[in-house]
N, C-alpha and C positions, 0 to 999 in steps of 0.2 A: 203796635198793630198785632192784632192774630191772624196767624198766619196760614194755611195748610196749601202745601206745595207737594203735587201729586209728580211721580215718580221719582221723589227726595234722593232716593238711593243710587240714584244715578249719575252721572260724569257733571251735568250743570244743575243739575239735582242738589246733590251732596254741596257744592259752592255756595250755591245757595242760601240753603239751607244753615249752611252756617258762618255768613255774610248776615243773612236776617239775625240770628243769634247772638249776633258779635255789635250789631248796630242797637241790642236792647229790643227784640222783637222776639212775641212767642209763636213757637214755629211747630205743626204738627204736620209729617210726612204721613204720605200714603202712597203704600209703593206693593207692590206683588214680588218684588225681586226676581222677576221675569228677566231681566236686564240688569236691575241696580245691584248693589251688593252691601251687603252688613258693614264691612270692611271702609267701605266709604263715606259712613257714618261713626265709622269709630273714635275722630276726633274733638268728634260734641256729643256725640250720646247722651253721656252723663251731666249736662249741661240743664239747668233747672228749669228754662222755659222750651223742653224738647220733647217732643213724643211722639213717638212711631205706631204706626197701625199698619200693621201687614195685611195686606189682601189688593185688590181689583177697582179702581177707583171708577170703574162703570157701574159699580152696586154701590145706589145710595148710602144703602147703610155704613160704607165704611167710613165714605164721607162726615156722617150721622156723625159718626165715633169721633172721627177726628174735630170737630166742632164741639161736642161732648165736653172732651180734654181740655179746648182751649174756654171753655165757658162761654161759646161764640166764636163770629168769626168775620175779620174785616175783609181781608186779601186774600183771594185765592191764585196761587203762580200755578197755571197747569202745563205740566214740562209732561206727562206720560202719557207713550208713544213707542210705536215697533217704529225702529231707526236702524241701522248698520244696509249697506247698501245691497251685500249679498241678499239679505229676506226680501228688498222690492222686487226681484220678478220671480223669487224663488218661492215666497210665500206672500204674494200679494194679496189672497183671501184673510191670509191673518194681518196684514198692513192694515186694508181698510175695515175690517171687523174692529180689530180693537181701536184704531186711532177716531174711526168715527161712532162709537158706543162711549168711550171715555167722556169723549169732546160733548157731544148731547148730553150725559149726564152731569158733567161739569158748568155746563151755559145755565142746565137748569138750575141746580143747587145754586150756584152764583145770584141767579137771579132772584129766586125764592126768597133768599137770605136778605137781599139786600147788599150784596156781597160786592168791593168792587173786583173782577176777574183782570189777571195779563195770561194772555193765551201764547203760546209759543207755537208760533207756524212756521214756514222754513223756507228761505231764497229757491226750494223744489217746488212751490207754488208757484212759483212763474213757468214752469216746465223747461221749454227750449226758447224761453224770449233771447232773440239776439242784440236786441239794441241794448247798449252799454252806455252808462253806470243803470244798472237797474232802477228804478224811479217806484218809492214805495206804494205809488198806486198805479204800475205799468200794468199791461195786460198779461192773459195768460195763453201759451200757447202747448197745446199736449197733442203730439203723434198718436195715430192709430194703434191700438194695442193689440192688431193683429201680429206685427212683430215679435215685440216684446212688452212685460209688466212692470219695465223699469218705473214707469212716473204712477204705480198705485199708491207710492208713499206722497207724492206730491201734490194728486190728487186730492186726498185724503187731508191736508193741511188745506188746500183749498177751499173744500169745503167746509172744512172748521169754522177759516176765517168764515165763510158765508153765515153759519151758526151765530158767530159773534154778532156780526152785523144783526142779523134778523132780529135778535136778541137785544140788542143793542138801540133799535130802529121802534121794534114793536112791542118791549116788555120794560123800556126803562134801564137797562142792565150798565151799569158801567165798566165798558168789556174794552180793553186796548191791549193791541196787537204787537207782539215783538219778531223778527226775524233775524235770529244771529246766523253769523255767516262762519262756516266753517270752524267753530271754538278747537281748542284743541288746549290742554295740560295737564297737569298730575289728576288720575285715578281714568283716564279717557281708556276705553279697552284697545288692545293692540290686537284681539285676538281674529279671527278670518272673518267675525262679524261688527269689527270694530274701525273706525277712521284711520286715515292715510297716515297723520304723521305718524301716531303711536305704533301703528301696524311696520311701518319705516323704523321707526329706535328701535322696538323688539325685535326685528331681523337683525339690526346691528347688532346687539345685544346679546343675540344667541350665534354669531357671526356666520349669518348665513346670507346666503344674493337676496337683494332687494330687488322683489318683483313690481315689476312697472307694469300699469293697466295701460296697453296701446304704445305710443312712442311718448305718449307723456307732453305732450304739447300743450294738452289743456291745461286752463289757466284757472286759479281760485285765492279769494281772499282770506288767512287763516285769522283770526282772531281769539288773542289772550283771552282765556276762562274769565280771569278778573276782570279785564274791560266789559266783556260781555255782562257780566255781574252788575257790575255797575249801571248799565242801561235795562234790566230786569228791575233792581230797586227802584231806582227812579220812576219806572212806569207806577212802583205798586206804591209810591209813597207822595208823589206829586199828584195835589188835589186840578191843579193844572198845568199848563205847559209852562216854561218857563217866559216863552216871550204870548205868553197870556191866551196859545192857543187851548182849546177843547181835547183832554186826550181822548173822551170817548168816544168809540169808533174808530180813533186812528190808528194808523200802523205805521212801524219804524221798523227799518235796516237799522241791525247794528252789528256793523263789519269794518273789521281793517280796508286800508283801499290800495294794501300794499300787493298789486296782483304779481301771482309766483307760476311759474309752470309747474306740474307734479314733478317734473323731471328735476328742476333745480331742489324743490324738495328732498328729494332722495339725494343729491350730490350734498345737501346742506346733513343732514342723517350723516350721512361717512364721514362728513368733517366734526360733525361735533362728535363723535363716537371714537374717532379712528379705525373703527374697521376697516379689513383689508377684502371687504364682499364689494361684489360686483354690482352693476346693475342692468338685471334680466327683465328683456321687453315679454311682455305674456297678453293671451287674449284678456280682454277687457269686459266690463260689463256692459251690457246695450244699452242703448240709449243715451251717455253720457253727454252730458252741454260740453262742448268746448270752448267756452268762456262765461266767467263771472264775476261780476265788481259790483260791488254797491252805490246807490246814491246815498250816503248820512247826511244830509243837509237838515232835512226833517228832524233828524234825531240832535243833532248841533245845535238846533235854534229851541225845542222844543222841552230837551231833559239838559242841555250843557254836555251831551256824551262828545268822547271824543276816544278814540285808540291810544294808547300808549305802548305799547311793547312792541315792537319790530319782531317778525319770522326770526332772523337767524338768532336774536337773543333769546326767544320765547321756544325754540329746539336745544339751545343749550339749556336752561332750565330745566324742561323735562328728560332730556339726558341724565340730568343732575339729581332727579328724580327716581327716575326709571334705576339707576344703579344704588339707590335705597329703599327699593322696594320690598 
């Protein structure tokens, strides 16, 4: 397949990117390096069906480019997006600017092309649904944003998916939906605009207290890079489901269902690390769900995904990482 996976340079980006590579797939990223980093792509660079195009994948042209390279193009993986939790209410003008200009010009070109699209939207589409396991067609439920701009990012995936659909409904588009659920391993940023675990080992790391958002009660399911990976391909290479459904227009959780409190997170960080840092309760971000587990049944029956790596082995790992960086 030809491939072009827009923000390539980034944490599921980069896997990606060369998971396609490595499966015999030609793969052109288009990335701004807003988020992703050179560095993340240093292990296939040089790799003969790979080509990078730096810029803004809401300006057609780059897309152009990247199609250019590959002589055409089959699949398109759209993973770029403003993510890290601190910019949802910090900069949620730039959340939903860039994640919904991306996304419209991505359905388009997809569609144009002939193209078939996996859209990457995110279990923050459901907002504050409280019924548990999440059900890949449950509803959505979003607070007033008189408070706070926490859910502009989740928003902004919601809307995507709508794009898909529409696209999907009214132009032919073969556009299937993924939602991984909290990834986490080697190249994930640790830094103040980056996810729990990594932002956890790099405290250890630098042996300093691990700051806890609230008393850490809340609960999430992390999920292997690689697993995750693996239910990304699948969506872009399966002409159908496995047990003979339609994927287009459908959407899948693909998430561990092994649910953790953030608080045992950080006790699991000290252990695999040995650090001798504490763990400091601190104010939290607003808005946060207090619970989240997936349904993958969808995703079992329809790609064969399934988790493999358990939390505490999948923290030593990137411990194991993190100390050859």
């Amino acid at each position: 397949m030809r491939c072009i996976v827009t923000g390539g340079g980034g944490f599921l980006g980069s896997h990606l990117s060369e998971a396609l590579l490595t499966r015999g797939h030609s793969v052109a990223v288009v990335d701004d390096l807003f988020r992703g980093r050179k560095a993340n792509m240093e292990d296939f660079k040089s790799m003969p069906d790979f080509t990078f195009v730096l810029g803004d994948c809401a300006n057609v042209e780059k897309l152009e480019k990247a199609e250019e390279k590959l002589h055409g193009v089959d699949v398109v993986f759209h993973l770029a997006a403003i993510n890290g939790t601190k910019y949802f209410d910090e900069r949620a003008d730039l959340v939903i600017d860039v994640n919904l200009k991306t996304t419209e010009t991505v359905v388009k070109f997809a569609t144009d092309r002939g193209a078939r699209l996996v859209f990457t939207s995110s279990p923050e589409a459901f907002g504050l649904q409280t019924e548990m396991p999440l059900k890949p067609d449950a509803g959505t439920i979003f607070p007033s944003p008189h408070e706070y701009l926490r859910h502009s990012y989740g928003a902004s995936k919601y809307l995507g998916e709508m794009l898909v659909h529409y696209a999907v409904r009214e132009r032919g588009l073969d556009g299937r939906i993924v939602r991984p659920f909290n990834g986490y391993g080697p190249r994930l940023k640790g830094d103040e605009h980056g996810q729990v675990t990594s932002i956890f080992l790099h405290q250890c790391l630098a042996e300093k207290d691990i700051t806890l958002h609230g008393d850490g009660t809340q609960t999430r399911c992390f999920t292997w890079y690689n697993d995750l990976i693996d239910g990304f391909i699948a969506l872009g290479e399966l002409d159908e489901g496995l047990d003979g459904s339609n994927l287009s227009g459908a959407s899948f959780n693909i998430g561990s269902t092994e649910e953790v409190t953030i608080r045992r997170i950080a006790e699991i960080a000290l252990e695999v690390s040995g650090s001798e840092g504490k763990i400091v309760s601190t104010k939290g971000h607003p808005g946060d769900s207090s619970r989240r587990l997936p349904d993958i049944s969808a995703a079992e029956a329809a790609l064969g995904w399934a988790p493999t790596i358990g939390i505490e082995e999948g923290m030593m790992r990137c411990w194991d990482w993190f100390q050859l960086e």
